[in-house]
N, C-alpha and C positions, 0 to 999 in steps of 0.2 A: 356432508358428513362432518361431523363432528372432532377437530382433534385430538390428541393423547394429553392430556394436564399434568404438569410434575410440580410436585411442591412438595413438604416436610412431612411425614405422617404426621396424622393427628387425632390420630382415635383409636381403641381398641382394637376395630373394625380392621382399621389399615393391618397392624401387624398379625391379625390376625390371618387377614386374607392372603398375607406374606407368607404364614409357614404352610399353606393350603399352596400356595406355587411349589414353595422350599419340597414337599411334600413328594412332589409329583418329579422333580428333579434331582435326588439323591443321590448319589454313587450306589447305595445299599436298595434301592428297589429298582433298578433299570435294568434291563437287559443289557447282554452283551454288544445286541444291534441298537442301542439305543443311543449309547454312549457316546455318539460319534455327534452329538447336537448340544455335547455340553454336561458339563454337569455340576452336583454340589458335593462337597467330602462332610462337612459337619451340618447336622441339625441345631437349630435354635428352637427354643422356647418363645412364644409371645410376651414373656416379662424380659427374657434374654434378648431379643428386639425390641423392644424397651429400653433397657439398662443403654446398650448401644446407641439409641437415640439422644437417650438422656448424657452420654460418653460423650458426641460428637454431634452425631447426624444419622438419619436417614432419610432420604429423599425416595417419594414413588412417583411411579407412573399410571396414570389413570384411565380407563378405558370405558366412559360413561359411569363414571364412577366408584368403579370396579380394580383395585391392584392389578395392574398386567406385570409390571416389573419391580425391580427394589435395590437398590444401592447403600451400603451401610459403609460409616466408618465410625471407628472408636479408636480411642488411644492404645496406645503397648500396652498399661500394665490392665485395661479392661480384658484383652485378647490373653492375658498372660494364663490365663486359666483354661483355655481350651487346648488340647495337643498340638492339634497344626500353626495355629499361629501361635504357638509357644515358642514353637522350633525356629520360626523364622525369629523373634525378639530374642533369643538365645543366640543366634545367629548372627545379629548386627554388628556387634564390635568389630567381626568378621570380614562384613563388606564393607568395600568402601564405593564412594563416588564423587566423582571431579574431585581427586586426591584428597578425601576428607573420609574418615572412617565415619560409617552412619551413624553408629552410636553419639556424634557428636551433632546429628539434626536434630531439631526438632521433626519427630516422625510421628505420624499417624497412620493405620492400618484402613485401607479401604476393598473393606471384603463382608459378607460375598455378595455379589453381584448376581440377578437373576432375572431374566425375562423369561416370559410364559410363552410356552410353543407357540403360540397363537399370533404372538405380534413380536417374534423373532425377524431380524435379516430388515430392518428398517432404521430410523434413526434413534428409537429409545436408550439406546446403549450410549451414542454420544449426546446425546441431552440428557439423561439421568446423570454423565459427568458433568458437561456443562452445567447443571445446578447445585452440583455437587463444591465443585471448586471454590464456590465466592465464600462459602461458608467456613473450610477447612484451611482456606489460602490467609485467614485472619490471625492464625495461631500457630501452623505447622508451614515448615519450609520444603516438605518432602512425603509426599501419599506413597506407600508400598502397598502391595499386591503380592498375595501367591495363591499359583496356581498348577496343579496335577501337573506334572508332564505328560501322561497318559491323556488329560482334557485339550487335545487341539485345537479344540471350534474355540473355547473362549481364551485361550494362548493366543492366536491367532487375530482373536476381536479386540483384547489388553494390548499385544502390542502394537498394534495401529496407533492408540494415544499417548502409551505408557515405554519407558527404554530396559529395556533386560538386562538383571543386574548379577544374577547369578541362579544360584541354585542351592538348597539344601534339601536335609533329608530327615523327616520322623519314623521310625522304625523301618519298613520296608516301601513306604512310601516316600517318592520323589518329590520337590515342585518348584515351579519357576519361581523367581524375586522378579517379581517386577517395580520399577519406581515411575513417579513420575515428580517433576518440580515445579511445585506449587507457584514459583514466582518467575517463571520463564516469560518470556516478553508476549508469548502467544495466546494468554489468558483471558485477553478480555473479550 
């Protein structure tokens, strides 16, 4: 059998096939029994997973050639236009880490994160980072992450690699900070 392939999108195709996952994982069309495998708060656009590409990175996961997963990052002020990650860049002066308030990293946003039911509970999650890091590690000193507090499953998968930094809040919604540092000795 064949393995899972991760490298940069590179075609329409890819992002395309992205918001066809993104799709199926929404906060806004899943049940209430559903929510418990994860989920996503905002939708993107296939040029707005684009732009993100062209921002930073996206890295996929391949499954005969087929998107099973997807890892984006872009900079603060690409994020600064959508509500939730607004909240968090609005937020950074706020936190700090290893006695440095964030706003004085070099930070980049690594969200959202998405595997497809299908090939959930295996390693795509830590290899979509592991491809992720060599790229992001060249420019930025520090990846942030936020996530629902209501979303355990992937609270729970973030900080297995990632350390919890705090928390803040857009309107009545809550969500985790997660960080992680780009230049920790365990990277390579």
């Amino acid at each position: 059998m064949r393995g899972i392939e991760y490298r940069r999108a590179q075609s329409r195709l890819d992002f395309e096939q992205m918001t066809e996952i993104q799709a199926e994982n929404l906060l806004s069309v899943l049940g209430p029994d559903q929510l418990s495998s994860g989920f996503l708060n905002t939708a993107f656009t296939v040029e707005q997973f684009e732009a993100m590409d062209e921002s930073i990175a996206v890295i996929v996961a391949l499954d005969h050639n087929k998107v099973c997963g997807y890892f984006c990052a872009a900079t603060l002020d690409f994020f600064k236009q959508f509500p939730y990650p607004a909240g968090l860049v609005s937020q950074a002066s706020k936190l700090s880490y290893k006695d440095k308030a964030l706003s004085d990293y070099r930070c980049c946003i690594v969200n959202p994160i998405c595997i497809d039911k299908d090939h959930r509970g295996g390693e795509i999650f830590s290899e979509l980072c592991r491809s992720m890091i060599p790229i992001i590690a060249k420019d930025y000193e520090v990846a942030l992450a936020f996530i629902s507090t209501k979303n355990e499953k992937s609270f729970n998968c973030c900080k297995q690699l990632m350390e919890v930094l705090g928390k803040f809040q857009v309107k009545d919604h809550e969500f985790w900070v997660l960080i992680y540092d780009l230049h920790r000795r365990d990277n390579s």
